[in-house]
C-alpha beads as a LAMMPS data file, in Angstrom:
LAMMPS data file: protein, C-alpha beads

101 atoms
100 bonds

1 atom types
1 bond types

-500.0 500.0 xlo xhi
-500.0 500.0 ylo yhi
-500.0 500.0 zlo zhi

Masses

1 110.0

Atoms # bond

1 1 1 -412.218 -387.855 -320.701
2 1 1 -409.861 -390.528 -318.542
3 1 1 -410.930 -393.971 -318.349
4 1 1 -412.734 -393.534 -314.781
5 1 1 -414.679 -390.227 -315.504
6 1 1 -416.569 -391.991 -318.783
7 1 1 -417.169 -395.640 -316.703
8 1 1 -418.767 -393.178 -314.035
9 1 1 -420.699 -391.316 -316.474
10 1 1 -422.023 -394.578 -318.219
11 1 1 -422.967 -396.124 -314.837
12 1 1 -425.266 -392.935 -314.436
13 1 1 -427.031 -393.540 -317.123
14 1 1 -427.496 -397.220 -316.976
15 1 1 -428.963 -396.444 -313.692
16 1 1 -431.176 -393.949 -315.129
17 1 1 -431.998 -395.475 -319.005
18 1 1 -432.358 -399.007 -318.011
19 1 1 -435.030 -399.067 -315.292
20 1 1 -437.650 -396.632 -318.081
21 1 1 -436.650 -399.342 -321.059
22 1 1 -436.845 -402.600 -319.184
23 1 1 -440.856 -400.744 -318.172
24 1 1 -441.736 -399.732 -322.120
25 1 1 -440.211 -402.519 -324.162
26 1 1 -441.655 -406.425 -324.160
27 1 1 -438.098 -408.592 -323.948
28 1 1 -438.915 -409.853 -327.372
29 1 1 -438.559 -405.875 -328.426
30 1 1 -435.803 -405.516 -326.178
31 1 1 -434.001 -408.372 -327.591
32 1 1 -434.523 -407.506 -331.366
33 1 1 -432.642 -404.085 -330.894
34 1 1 -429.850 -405.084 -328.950
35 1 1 -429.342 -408.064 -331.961
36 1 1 -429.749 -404.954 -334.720
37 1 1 -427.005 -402.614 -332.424
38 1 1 -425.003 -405.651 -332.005
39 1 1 -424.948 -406.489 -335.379
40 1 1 -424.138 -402.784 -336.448
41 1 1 -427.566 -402.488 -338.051
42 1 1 -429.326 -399.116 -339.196
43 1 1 -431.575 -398.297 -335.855
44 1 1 -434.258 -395.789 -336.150
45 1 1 -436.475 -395.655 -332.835
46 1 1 -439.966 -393.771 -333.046
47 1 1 -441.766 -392.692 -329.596
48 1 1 -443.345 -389.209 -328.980
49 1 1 -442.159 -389.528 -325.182
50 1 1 -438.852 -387.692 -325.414
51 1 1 -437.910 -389.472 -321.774
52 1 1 -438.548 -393.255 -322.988
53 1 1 -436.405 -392.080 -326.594
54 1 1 -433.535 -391.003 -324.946
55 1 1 -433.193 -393.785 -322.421
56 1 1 -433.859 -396.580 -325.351
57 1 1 -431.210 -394.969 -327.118
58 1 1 -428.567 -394.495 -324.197
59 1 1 -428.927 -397.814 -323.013
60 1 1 -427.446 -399.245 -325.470
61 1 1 -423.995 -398.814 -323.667
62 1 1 -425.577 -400.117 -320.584
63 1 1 -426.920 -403.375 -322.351
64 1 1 -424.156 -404.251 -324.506
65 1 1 -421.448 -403.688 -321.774
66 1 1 -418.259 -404.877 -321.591
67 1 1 -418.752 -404.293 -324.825
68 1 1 -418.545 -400.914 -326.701
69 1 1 -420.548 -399.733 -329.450
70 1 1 -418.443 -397.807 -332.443
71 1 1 -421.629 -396.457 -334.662
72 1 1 -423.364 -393.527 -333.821
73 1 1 -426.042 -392.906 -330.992
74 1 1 -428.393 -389.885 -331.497
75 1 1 -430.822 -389.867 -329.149
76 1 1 -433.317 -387.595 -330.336
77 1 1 -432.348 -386.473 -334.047
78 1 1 -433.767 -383.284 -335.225
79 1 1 -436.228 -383.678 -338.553
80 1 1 -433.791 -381.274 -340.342
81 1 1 -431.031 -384.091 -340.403
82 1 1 -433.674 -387.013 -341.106
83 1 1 -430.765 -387.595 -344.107
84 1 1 -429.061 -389.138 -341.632
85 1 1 -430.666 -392.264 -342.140
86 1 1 -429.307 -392.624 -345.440
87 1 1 -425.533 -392.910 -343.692
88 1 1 -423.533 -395.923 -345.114
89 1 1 -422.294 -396.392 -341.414
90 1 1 -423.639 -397.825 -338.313
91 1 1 -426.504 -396.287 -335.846
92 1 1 -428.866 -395.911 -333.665
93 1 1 -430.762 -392.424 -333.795
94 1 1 -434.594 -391.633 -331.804
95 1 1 -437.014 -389.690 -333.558
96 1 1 -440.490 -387.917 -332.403
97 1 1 -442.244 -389.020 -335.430
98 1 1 -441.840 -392.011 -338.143
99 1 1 -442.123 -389.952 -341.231
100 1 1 -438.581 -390.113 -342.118
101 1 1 -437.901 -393.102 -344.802

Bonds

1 1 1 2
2 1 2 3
3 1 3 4
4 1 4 5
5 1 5 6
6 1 6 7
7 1 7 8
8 1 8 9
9 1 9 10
10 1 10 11
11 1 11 12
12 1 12 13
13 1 13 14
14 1 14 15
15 1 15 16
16 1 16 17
17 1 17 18
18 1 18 19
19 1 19 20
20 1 20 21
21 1 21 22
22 1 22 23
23 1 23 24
24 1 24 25
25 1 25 26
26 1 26 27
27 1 27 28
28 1 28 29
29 1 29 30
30 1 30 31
31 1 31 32
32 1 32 33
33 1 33 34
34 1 34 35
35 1 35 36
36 1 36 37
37 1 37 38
38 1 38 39
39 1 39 40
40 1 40 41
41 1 41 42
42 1 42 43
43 1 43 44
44 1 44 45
45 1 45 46
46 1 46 47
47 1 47 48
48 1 48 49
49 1 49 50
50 1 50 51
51 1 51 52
52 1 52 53
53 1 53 54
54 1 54 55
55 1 55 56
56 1 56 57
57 1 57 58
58 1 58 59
59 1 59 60
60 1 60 61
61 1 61 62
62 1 62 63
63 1 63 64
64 1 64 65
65 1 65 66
66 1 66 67
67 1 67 68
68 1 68 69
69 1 69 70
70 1 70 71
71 1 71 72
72 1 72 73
73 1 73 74
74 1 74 75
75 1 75 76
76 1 76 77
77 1 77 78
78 1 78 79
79 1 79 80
80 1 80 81
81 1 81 82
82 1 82 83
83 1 83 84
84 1 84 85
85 1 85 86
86 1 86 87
87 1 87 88
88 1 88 89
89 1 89 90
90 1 90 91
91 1 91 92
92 1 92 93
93 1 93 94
94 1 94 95
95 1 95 96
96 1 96 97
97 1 97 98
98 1 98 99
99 1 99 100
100 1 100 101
């Protein structure tokens, strides 16, 4: 997609992730994952509302703007890939239930 057509699509879902995250996460929460995605950490996010996973997940582009995250975001992962986890690269994946590690 040109330059434009992915800054538009981002500010949609800033507008729509950020408002449901900054309601469900305390700022010391908030600020512990940004530091993990920042930092190119392994992210796992648990939460059985499918709503609040997706927007924790896609606001990490949002939050971390200018900047642009490089691992990979999977906002609800399905339990058949849980291997996933095991990935030597960077990410930040929601899943329905924590029995995964």
């Amino acid at each position: 997609l040109p330059r434009c057509e992915r800054r538009a699509d981002h500010m949609h879902i800033a507008a729509w992730a950020v408002p449901i995250v900054l309601r469900h996460l305390s700022v010391p929460t908030l600020l512990s994952f940004l530091s993990a995605v920042a930092l190119e950490r392994h992210v796992v996010v648990a939460c059985a509302d499918m709503e609040v996973l997706s927007a924790v997940v896609f606001s990490i582009y949002a939050f971390l703007h200018p900047l642009h995250y490089e691992g990979t975001a999977v906002p609800v992962l399905a339990p058949e890939m849980y291997d996933l986890v095991h990935s030597p690269v960077a990410y930040c994946v929601g899943v329905r239930q924590c029995r995964l590690l």
